[in-house]
Backbone bond lengths (Angstrom), bond angles and torsions (degrees), N, CA, C in turn:
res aa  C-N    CA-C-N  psi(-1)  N-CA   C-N-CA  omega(-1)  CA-C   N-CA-C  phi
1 X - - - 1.449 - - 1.525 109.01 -
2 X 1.459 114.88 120.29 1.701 104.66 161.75 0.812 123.67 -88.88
3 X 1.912 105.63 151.60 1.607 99.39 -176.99 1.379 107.70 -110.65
4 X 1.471 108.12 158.27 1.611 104.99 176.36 1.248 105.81 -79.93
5 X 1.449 91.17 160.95 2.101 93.29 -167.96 1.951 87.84 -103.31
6 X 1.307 103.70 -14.89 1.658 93.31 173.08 1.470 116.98 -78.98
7 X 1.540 117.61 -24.44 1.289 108.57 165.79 1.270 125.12 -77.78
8 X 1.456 126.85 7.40 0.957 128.93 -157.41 2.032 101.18 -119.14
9 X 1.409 82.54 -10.38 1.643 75.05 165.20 1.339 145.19 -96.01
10 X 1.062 128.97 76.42 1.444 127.21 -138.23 1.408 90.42 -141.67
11 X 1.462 120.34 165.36 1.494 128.37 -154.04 1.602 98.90 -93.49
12 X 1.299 120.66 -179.40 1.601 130.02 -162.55 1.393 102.35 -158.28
13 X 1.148 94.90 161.73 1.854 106.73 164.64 1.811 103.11 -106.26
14 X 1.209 116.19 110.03 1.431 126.12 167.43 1.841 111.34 -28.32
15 X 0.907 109.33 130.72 1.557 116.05 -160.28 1.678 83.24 -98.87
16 X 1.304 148.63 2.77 1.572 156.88 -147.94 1.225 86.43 -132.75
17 X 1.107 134.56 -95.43 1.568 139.21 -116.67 1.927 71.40 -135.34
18 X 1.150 152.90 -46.44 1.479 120.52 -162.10 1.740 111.37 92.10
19 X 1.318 129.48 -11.05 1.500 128.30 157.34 1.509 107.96 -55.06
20 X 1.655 97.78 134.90 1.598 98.94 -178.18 1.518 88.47 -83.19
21 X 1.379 108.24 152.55 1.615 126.35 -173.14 1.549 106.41 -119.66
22 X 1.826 110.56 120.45 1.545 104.73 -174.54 1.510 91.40 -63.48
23 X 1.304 101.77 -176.64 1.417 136.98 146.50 1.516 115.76 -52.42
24 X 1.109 120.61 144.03 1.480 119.75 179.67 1.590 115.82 -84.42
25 X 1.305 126.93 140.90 1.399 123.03 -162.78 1.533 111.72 -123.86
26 X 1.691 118.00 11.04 1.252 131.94 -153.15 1.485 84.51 -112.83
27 X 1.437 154.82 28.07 0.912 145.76 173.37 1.606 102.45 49.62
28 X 1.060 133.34 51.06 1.496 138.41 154.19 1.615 111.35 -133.31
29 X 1.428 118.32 -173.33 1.488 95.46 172.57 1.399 101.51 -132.00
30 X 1.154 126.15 155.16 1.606 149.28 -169.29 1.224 117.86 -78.77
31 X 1.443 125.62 102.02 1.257 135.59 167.96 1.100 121.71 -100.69
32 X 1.241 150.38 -8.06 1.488 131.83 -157.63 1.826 99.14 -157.50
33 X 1.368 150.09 172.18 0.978 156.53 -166.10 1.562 109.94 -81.50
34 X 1.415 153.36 130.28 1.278 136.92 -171.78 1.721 102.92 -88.10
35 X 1.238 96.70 -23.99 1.907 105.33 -173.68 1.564 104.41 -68.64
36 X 1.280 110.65 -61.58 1.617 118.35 -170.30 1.663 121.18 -119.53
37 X 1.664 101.38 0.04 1.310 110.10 157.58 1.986 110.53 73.66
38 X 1.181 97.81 3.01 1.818 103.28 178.78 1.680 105.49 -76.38
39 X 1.309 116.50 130.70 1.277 126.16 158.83 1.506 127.73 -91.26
40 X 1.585 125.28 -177.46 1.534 121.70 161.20 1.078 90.30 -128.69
41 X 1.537 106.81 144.70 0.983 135.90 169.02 1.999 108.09 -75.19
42 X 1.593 108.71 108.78 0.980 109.07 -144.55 1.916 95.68 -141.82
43 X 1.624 100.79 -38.93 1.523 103.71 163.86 1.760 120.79 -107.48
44 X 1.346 105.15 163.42 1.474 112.94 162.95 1.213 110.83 -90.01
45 X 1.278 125.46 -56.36 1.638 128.93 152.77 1.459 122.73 -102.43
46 X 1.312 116.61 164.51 1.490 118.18 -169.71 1.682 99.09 -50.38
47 X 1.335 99.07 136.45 1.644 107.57 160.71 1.353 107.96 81.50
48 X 1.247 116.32 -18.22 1.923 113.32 -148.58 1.967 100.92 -85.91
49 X 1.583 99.29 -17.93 1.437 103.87 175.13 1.902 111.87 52.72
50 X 1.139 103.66 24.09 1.979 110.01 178.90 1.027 95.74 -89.81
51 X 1.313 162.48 26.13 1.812 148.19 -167.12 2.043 89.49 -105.06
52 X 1.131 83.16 119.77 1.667 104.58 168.98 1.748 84.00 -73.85
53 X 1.496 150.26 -69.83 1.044 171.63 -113.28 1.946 89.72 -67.27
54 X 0.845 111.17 -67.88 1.490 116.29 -169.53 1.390 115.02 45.63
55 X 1.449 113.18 22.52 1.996 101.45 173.10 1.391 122.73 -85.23
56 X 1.442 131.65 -167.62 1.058 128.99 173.73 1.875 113.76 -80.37
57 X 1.211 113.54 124.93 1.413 117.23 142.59 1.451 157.98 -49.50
58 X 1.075 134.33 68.42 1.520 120.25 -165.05 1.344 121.30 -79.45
59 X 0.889 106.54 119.56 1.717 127.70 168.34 1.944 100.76 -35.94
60 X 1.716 119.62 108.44 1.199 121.14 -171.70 1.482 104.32 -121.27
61 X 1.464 121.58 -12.18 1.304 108.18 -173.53 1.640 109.03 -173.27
62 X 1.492 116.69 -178.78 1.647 105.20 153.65 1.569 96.96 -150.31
63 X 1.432 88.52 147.80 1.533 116.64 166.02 1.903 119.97 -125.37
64 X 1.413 93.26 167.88 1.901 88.14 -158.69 1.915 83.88 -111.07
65 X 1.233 114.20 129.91 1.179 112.07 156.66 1.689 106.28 -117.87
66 X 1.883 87.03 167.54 1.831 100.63 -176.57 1.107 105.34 -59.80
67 X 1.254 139.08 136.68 1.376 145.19 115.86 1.836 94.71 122.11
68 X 1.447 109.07 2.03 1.688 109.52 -169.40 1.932 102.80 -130.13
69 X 1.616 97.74 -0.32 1.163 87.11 -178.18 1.760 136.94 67.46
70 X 1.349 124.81 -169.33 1.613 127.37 172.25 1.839 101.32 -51.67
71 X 1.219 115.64 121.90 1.182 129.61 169.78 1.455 125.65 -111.72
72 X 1.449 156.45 132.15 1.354 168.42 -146.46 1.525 84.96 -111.51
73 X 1.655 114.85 123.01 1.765 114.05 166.56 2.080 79.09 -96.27
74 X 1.312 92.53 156.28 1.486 121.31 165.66 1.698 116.00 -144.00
75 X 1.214 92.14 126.89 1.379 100.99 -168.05 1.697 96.06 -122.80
76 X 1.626 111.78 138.59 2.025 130.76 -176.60 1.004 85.22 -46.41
77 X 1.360 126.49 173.38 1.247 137.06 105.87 0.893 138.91 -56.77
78 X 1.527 121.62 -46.49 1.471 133.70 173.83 1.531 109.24 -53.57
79 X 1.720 109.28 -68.70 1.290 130.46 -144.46 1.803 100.84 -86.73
80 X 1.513 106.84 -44.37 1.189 107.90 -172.07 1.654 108.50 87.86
81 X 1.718 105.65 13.59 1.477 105.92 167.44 1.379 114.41 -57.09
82 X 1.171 128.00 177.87 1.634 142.43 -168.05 1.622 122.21 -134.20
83 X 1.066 142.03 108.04 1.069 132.86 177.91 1.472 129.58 -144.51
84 X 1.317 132.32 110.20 1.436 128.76 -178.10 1.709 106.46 -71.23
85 X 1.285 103.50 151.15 1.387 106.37 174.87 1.658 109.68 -162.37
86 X 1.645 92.13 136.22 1.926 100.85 -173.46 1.460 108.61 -56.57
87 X 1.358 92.13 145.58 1.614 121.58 -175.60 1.789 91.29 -66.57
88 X 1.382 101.46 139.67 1.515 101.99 156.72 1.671 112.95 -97.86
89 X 1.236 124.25 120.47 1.169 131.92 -166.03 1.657 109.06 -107.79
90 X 1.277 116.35 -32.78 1.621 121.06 -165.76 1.413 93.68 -117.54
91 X 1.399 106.39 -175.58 1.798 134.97 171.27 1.055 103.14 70.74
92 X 1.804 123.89 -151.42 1.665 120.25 -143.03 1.562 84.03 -98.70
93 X 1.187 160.94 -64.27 0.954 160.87 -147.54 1.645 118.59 -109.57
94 X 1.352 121.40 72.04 1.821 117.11 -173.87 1.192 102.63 -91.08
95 X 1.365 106.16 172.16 1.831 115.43 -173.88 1.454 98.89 -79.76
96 X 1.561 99.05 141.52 1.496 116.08 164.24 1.676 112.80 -46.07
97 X 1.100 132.08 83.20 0.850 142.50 165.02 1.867 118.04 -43.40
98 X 0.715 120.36 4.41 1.549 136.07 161.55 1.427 120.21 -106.81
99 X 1.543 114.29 -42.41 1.413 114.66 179.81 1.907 95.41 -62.36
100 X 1.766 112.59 -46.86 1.434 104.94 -176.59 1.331 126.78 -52.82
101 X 0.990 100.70 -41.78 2.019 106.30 -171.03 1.852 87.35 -69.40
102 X 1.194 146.92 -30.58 1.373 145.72 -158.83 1.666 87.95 -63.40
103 X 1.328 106.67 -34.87 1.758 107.86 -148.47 1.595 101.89 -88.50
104 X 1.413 126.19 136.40 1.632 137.61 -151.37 1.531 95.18 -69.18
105 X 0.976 112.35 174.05 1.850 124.44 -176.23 1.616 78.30 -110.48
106 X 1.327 96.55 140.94 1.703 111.80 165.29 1.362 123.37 -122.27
């Protein structure tokens, strides 16, 4: 079954800090907290949403990839999975852009 990645964007309560998190409005979709930047570990690969894992993510670093720009690494807690993920830059809710630059280049 595919899933739409537009239904799939819809707002959350931060599994970190507990801020309800809109929906993303930048035509991308919203993974991680814009306040404190924590994710769940929720895929095995981008989008695919298969992770039995479901723990919290912490925001450990950023790296720049081609064509996706400044990226957020998030690494499990549990698992110690790994995952970069695009900066939200536009719409009603963008990433603290201060908490990001805080976070080490990897």
């Amino acid at each position: 079954m595919t899933r739409s990645r537009r239904a799939e964007n819809t707002g959350f309560a931060c599994v970190h800090c507990t801020i309800p998190v809109p929906a993303n409005t930048d035509g991308h979709y919203r993974n991680h907290c814009p306040y404190c930047l924590w994710s769940l570990h929720v895929d095995d690969l981008p989008g695919d949403r298969a992770s039995g894992c479901r723990q919290p993510m912490e925001p450990i670093g950023l790296v720049e990839k081609s064509g996706k720009g400044w990226q957020v690494v998030h690494r499990c807690t549990a698992c110690g999975h790994r995952q970069p993920n695009r900066l939200v830059r536009d719409g009603d809710a963008p990433d603290d852009l201060e908490l990001v630059l805080s976070l080490p280049w990897l």
